[in-house]
Structures are given as structure tokens and as C-alpha cells.
C-alpha atoms as one frame of an Amber mdcrd trajectory, in Angstrom:
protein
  76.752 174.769  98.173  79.007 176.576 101.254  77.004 178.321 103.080  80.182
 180.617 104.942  79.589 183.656 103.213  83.135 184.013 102.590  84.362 186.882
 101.031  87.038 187.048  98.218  88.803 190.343  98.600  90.533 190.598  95.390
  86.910 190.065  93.489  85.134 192.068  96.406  87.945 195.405  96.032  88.158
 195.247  92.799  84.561 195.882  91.848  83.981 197.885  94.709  85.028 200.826
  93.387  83.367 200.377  89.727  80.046 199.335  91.954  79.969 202.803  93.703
  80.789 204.820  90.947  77.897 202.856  88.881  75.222 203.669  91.455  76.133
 207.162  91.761  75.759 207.233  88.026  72.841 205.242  87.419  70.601 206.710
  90.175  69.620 210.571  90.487  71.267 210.781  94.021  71.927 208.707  97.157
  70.969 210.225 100.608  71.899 208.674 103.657  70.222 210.262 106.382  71.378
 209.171 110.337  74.999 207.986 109.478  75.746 209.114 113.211  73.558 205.688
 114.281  75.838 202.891 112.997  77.552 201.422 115.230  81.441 201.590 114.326
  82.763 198.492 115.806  81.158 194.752 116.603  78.657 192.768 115.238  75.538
 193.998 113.882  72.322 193.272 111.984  71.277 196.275 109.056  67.336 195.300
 109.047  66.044 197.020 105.965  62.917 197.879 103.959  62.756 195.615 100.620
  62.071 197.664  97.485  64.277 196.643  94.545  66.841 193.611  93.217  69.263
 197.115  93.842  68.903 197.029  97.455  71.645 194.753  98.532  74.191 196.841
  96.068  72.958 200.258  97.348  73.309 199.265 101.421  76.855 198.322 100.504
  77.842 202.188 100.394  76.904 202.225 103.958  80.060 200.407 105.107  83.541
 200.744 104.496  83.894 196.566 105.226  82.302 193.859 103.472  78.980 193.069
 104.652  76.873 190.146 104.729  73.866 189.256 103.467  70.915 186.633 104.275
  69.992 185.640 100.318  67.004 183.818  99.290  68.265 180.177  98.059  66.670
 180.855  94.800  69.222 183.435  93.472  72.318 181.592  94.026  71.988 179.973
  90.197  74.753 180.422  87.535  77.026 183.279  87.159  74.810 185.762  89.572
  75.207 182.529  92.156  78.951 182.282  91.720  79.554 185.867  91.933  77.010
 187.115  95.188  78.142 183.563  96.795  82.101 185.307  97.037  80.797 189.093
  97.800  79.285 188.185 100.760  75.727 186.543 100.308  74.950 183.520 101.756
  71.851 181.468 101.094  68.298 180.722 103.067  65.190 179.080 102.242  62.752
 182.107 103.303  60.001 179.532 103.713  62.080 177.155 106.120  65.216 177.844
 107.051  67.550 175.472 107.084  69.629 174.935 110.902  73.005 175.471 108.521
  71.846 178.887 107.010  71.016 179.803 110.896  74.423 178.333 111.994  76.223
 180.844 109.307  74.289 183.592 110.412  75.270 183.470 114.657  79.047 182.385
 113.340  79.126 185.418 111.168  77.667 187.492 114.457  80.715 185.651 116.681
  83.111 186.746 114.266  82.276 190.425 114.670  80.378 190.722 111.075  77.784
 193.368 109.968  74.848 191.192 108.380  72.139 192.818 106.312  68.463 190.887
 106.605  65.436 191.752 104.895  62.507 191.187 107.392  59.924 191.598 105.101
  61.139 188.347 103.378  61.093 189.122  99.426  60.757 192.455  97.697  57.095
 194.694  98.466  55.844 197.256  96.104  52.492 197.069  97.122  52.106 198.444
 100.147  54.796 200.011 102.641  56.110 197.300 104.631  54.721 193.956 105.281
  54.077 192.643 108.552  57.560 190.837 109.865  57.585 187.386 111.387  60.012
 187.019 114.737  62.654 185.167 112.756  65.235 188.230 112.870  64.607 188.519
 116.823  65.129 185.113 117.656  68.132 185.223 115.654  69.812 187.732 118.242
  68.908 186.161 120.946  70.271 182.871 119.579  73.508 184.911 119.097  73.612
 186.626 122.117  73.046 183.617 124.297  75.573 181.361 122.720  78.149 184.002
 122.175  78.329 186.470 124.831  78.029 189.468 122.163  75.779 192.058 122.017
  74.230 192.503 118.483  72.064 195.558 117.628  69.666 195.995 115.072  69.762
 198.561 113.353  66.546 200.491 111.354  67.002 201.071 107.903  64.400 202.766
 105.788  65.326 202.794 102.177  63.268 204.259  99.494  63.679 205.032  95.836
  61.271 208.415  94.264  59.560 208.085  91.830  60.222 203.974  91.320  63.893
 201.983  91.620  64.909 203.718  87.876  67.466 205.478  86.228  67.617 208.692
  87.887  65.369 207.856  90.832  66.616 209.759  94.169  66.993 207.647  97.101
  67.105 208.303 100.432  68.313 205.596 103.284  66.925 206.975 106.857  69.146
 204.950 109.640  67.455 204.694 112.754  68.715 204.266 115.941  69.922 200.993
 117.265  67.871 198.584 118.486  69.036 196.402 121.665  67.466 193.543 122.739
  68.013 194.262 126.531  64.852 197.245 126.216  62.850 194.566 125.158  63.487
 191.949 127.294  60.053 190.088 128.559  59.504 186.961 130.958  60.545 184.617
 128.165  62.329 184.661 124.529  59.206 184.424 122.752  57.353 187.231 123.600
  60.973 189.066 123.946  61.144 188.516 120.200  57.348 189.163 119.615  58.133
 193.116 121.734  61.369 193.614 119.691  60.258 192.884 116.012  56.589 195.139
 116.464  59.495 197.796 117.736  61.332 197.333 114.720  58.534 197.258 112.076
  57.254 200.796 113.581  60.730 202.020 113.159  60.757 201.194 109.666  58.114
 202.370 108.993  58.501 205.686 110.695  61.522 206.351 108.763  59.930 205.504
 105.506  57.869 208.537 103.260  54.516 208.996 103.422  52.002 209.478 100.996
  48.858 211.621 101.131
């Protein structure tokens, strides 16, 4: 299976337009709150809270060009595999990733791409966000040190009320980006280790809370 993430832009524009108008039908409302934070131009990583299977179709409204999106391995089966395998998604084995799926994801950077990971690692109901490994940090400094580029991460804390339904509202709070220059420690490691707690708490932040 490729692994380019390639794009078909007659499949990709011609459901694009039945896509939107199905969310905005399907779901009570869609909020994006902090629009003014994405970055216009360039490469850039959307790291977002996990909720639903809708997640990846929802973030798509956030950008007016394809994006890109790190897909676990195990999805890319049948017609759902032949179809999310030309909109954009490109598959990873979330419990080791392969140096190909990595590859992919700094030549999609290179090329000036906007790819959407989910740091949590698999979909999380129970609980508000699970702990992040460094994996998305060490990906952007893998980028940024073979490529020259500058890649922000940017926040994104999406949640559905009541549950991910027909009719739910949901609200996606964009945070500020994140650049791995503020982070920067005596080595890579612990670089990656300052940047991802940074991240989580940003997440989080942007995320409702319960009493």
C-alpha cells in the first residue's frame, strides 16, 4: 500500500462540497473558536483532541486545501481504505511506526502540507485527554532539521455536547501556535519531552470542563 498521501482532486472537490453541507446538517452546529491562529501559509501540524470516527471529516472545514492525515493502519481496509487512502490519509502503525509512514510525514512537511495528528493515539471517551508520548515532537524536529522549514503545531481542542450525535453542538477552540524554538533544551530529547507537556496543557485548556 502507497503510503504518499496523495490526493485525487476530482474525488477530493467533488465530495467536498456534499461533505460540508452533510456536517452542517447532521450536527446541531459547528463553532470554530480562534480561526485568527492558523497559520495561512507553510507547513503545519493541526494536533487535535480524539473524540469521534467524525473527527477527521469535521477538522476538514478548517481549511480551504486538502489536508493530511496520520491514519491508524487498521482503517485502510476495503472501500473506506480506497476512498480515505485518495482524500488525504495516509497510514501508521500507532504501536510502531514504520520509518516509511515517518518518511511521508517530513516529505509532506517539505512540500509545504498542513498534516492533522492525533496525539492521543486512538479515540478517548473516558477521560479528557490521555497523556501524549513525544512522537509528534520528534517529528518536527526531524522535519525541521532535515528541511530547513519551520513547522508549528498548532492546539486544537475539539469537543462534541452532549456526545458525537445527531444534533450534538461542537465547538473547535484553536490555540495558538506552538514553535519549537520556545522550547528548545540542551538536547532533542528533552526538547521534545518540554514541547509535548506544553501541548497537552494546551489541549486541555481549550477543552470544557465539567463540575
Amino acid at each position: 500500500m502507497s503510503s504518499s498521501a496523495t490526493v485525487e482532486p476530482w474525488l477530493y472537490w467533488s465530495l467536498y462540497p456534499i461533505h460540508r453541507a452533510f456536517l452542517r446538517l447532521y450536527f446541531g452546529s459547528i463553532r470554530v473558536q480562534g480561526r485568527e491562529h492558523l497559520p495561512e501559509q507553510g507547513p503545519l501540524i493541526l494536533a487535535s483532541k480524539h473524540f469521534s470516527r467524525w473527527d477527521p471529516l469535521v477538522l476538514s472545514l478548517l481549511s480551504r486545501e486538502p489536508l493530511r492525515f496520520m491514519t491508524n493502519a487498521n482503517q485502510f481496509e476495503g472501500i473506506q481504505g480506497w476512498l480515505i487512502e485518495r482524500l488525504g490519509a495516509f497510514p501508521v502503525n500507532l504501536s510502531r511506526p514504520s520509518i516509511s509512514s515517518i518518511r511521508c510525514a517530513i516529505d509532506l512537511l517539505h512540500a509545504g502540507h498542513k498534516l492533522v495528528i492525533f496525539p492521543e493515539g486512538g479515540i478517548v471517551r473516558d477521560r479528557p485527554l490521555r497523556e501524549f508520548k513525544t512522537g509528534l515532537a520528534r517529528l518536527v524536529l526531524q522535519a525541521e532539521a532535515s528541511g530547513r522549514v519551520q513547522v508549528p503545531i498548532v492546539p486544537l481542542s475539539l469537543s462534541y455536547s452532549p456526545t458525537a450525535s445527531p444534533g450534538a453542538r461542537i465547538i473547535i477552540q484553536i490555540s495558538a501556535p506552538l514553535y519549537t524554538c520556545a522550547y528548545r533544551q540542551e538536547n532533542d530529547k528533552k526538547t521534545a519531552e518540554a514541547l509535548t507537556q506544553v501541548l497537552h496543557a494546551k489541549i486541555l485548556e481549550g477543552l470544557p470542563h465539567k463540575n
